[in-house]
C-alpha positions as CSV (number, residue, x, y, z in Angstrom):
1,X,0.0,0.0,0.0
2,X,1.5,3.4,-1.1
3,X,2.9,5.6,1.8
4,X,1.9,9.2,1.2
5,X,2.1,10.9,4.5
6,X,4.7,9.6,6.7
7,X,7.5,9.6,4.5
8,X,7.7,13.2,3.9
9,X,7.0,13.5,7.8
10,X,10.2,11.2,8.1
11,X,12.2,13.5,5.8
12,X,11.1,16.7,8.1
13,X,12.4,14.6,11.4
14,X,15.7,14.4,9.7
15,X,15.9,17.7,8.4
16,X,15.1,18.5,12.3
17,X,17.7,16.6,13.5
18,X,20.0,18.1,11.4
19,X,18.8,21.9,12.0
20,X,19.0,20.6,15.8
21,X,22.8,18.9,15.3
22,X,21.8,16.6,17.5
23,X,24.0,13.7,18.2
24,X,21.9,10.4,17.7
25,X,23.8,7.5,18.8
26,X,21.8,4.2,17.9
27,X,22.6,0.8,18.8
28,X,20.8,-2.5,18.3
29,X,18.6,-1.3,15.1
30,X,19.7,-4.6,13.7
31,X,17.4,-6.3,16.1
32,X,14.2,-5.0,13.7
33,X,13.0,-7.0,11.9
34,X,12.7,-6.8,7.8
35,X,9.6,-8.0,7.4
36,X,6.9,-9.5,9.5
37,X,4.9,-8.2,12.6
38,X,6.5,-7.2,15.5
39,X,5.5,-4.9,18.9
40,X,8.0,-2.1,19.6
41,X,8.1,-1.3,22.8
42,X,9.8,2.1,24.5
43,X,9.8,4.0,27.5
44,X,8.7,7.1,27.6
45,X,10.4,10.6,28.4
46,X,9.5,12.8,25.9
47,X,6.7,14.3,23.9
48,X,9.0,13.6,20.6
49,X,9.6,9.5,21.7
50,X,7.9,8.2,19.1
51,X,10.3,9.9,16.8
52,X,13.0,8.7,17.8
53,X,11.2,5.0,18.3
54,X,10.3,5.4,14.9
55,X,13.5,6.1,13.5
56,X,15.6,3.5,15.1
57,X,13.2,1.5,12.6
58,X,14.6,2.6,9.4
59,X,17.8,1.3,8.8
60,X,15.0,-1.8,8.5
61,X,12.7,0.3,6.0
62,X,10.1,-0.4,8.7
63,X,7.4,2.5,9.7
64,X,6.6,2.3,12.7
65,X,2.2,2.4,13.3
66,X,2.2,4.0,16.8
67,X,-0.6,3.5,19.6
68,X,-1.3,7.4,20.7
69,X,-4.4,8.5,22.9
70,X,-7.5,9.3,20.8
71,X,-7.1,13.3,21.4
72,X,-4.3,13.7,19.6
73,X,-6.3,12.7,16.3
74,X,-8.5,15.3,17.1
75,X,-6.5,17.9,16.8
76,X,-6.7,20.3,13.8
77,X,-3.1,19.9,12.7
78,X,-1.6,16.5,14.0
79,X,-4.7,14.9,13.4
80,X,-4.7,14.6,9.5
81,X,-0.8,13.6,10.3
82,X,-1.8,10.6,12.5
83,X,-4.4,9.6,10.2
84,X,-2.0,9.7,7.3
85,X,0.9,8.0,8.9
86,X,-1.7,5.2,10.3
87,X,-1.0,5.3,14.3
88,X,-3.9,4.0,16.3
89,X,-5.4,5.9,18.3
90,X,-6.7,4.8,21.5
91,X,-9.7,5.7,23.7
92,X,-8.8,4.8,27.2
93,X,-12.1,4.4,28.2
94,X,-12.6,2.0,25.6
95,X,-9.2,0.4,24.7
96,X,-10.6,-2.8,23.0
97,X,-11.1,-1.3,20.1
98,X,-8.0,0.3,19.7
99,X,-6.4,-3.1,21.4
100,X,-8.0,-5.1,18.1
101,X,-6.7,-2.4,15.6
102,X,-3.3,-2.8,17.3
103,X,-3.6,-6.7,16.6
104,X,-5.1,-6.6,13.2
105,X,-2.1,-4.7,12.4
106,X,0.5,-7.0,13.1
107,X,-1.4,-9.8,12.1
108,X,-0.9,-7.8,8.8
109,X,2.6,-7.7,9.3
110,X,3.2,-4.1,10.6
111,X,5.3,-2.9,13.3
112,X,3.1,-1.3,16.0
113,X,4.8,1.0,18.8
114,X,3.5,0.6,22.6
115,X,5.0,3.4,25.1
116,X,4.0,0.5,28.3
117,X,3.7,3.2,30.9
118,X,1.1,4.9,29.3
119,X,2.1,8.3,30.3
120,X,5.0,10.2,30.6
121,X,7.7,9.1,33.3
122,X,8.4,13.0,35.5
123,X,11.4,10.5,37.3
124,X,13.0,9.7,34.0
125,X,13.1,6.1,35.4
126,X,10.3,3.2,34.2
127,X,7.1,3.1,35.4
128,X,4.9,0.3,36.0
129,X,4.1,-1.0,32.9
130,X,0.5,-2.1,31.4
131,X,0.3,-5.4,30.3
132,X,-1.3,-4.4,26.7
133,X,1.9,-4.9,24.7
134,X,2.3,-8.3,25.7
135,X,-1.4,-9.7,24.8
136,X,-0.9,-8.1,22.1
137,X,2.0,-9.8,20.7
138,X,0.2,-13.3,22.3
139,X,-3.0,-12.6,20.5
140,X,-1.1,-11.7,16.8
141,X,1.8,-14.5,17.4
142,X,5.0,-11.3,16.8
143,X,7.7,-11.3,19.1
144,X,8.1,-7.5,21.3
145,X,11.2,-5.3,20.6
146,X,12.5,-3.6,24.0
147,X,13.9,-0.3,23.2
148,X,14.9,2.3,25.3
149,X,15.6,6.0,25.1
150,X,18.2,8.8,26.8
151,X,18.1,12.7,26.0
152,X,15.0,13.0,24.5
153,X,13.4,14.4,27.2
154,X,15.9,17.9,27.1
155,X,14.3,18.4,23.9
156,X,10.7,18.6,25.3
157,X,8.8,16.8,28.1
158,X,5.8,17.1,30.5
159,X,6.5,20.5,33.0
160,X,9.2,22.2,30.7
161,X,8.8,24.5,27.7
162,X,10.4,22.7,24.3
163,X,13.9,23.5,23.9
164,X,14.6,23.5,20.0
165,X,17.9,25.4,20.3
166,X,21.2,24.7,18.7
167,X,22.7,22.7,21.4
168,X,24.1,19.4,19.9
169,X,22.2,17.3,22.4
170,X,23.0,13.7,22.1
171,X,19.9,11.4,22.0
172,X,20.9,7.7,22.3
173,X,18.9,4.8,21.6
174,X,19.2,0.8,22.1
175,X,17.2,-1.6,20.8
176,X,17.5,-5.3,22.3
177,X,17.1,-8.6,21.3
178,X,12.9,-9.8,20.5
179,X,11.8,-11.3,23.4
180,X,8.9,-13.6,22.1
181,X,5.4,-13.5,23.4
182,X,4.1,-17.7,23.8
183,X,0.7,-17.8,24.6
184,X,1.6,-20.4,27.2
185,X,2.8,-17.8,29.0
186,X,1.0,-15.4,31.9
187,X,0.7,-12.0,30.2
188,X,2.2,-10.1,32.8
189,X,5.3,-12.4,33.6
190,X,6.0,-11.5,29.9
191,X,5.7,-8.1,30.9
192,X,7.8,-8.4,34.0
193,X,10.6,-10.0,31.5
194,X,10.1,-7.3,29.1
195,X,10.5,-4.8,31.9
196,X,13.3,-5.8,33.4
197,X,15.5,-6.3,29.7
198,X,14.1,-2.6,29.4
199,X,15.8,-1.5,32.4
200,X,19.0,-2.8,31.5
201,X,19.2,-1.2,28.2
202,X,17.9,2.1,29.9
203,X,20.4,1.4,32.2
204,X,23.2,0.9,28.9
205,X,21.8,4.0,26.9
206,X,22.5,6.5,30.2
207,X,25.8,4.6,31.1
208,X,26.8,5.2,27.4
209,X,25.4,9.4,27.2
210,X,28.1,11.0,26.6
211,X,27.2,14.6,28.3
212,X,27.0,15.7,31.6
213,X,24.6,18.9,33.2
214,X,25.8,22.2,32.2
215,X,25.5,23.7,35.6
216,X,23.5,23.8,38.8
217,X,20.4,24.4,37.4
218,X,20.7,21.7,34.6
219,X,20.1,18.5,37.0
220,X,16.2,18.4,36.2
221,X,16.8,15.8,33.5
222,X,18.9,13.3,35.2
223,X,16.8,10.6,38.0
224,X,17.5,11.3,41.5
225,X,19.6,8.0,41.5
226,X,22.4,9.4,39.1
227,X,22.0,13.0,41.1
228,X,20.1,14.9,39.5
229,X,16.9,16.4,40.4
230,X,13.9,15.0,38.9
231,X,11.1,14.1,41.0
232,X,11.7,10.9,42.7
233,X,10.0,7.7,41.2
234,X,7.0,5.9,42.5
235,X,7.2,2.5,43.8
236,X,6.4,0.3,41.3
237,X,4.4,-3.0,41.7
């Protein structure tokens, strides 16, 4: 099926990320895979996530159909973008139908991006995670892709006004290894398994960020455990 929308929105992310000079280190795009369904899953920092989810994709000539909350199609312009580019958008008070869209998908074959936490992490650090992502890919027989994400959220996040200057941010990215899905398998110890690969390549992407706070008042982005001063997380069950 011809692609008329989000490729040109894919050429505009680049041409941002050049404008930006930001510093995109990306590791474990290999791990997508060609062809075939599959469940990308990220945490989530950052209002611009899913572009970087998304673009971790490409070296695979994947697009990436993303699961984003019903309002956002709404809206005047991003709306006709959403529609265009095929993301599903989701109702929360009534997330089987966007749950079977999601699965009809990659039954199809498509690569569908989950953000597990459902919201925005203000700690930086995971969240609990839902358990969607994991029936999901149970119900449509695709494997899930952990993937995790550092530095997005100095570009623009919940509480603090975008920051779009010319400051050669790095953004890194890691994509692991698919983690398949059995339907033998409780849905949550899945998601347990798939939380806990998640925290090890959040762990890898921060280890591997190669800048540092440029003063005093630059610690909001960093977690409380690596000394900055976001808000501490919540306990997670």
């Amino acid at each position: 099926m011809a692609e008329f929308v989000y490729p040109p929105v894919v050429a505009v992310a680049r041409t941002m990320f050049k404008a930006l000079d930001l510093r995109l280190d990306v590791d474990g795009s290999d791990h997508v895979p060609r062809r075939g369904g599959a469940v990308l899953v990220s945490n989530h920092i950052g209002y611009l996530d899913f572009v970087f989810a998304g673009f971790a994709a490409r070296p695979a000539k994947r697009l990436v159909r993303f699961m984003a909350k019903e309002s956002v199609f709404r809206h005047k312009v991003s709306g006709p973008l959403m529609r265009g580019m095929k993301h599903i958008p989701v109702d929360r008070a009534q997330g089987e139908g966007a749950f079977n869209l999601a699965v009809g998908a990659l039954k199809k074959g498509e690569i569908v991006g989950v953000f597990p936490e459902a919201t925005i992490s203000p700690s930086f650090t995971l969240q609990k995670f839902k358990s969607g992502a994991a029936r999901m890919a149970q119900e449509a027989g695709v494997p899930l892709l952990p993937m995790a994400l550092w530095g997005t959220q100095r570009l623009w996040t919940k509480g603090r006004k975008r920051d779009f200057g010319r400051h050669h941010f790095p953004v890194t990215i890691r994509v692991g290894e698919p983690i398949e899905a059995s339907r033998e398998e409780y849905a949550m110890r899945i998601t347990r398994r798939l939380r806990e690969r998640m925290e090890e390549l959040l762990d890898g992407a921060q280890r591997a960020y190669p800048a540092e706070p440029r003063g005093p008042e630059d610690t909001w982005w960093l977690p409380a455990h690596l000394g900055g001063s976001a808000p501490p997380p919540a306990a997670v069950g």
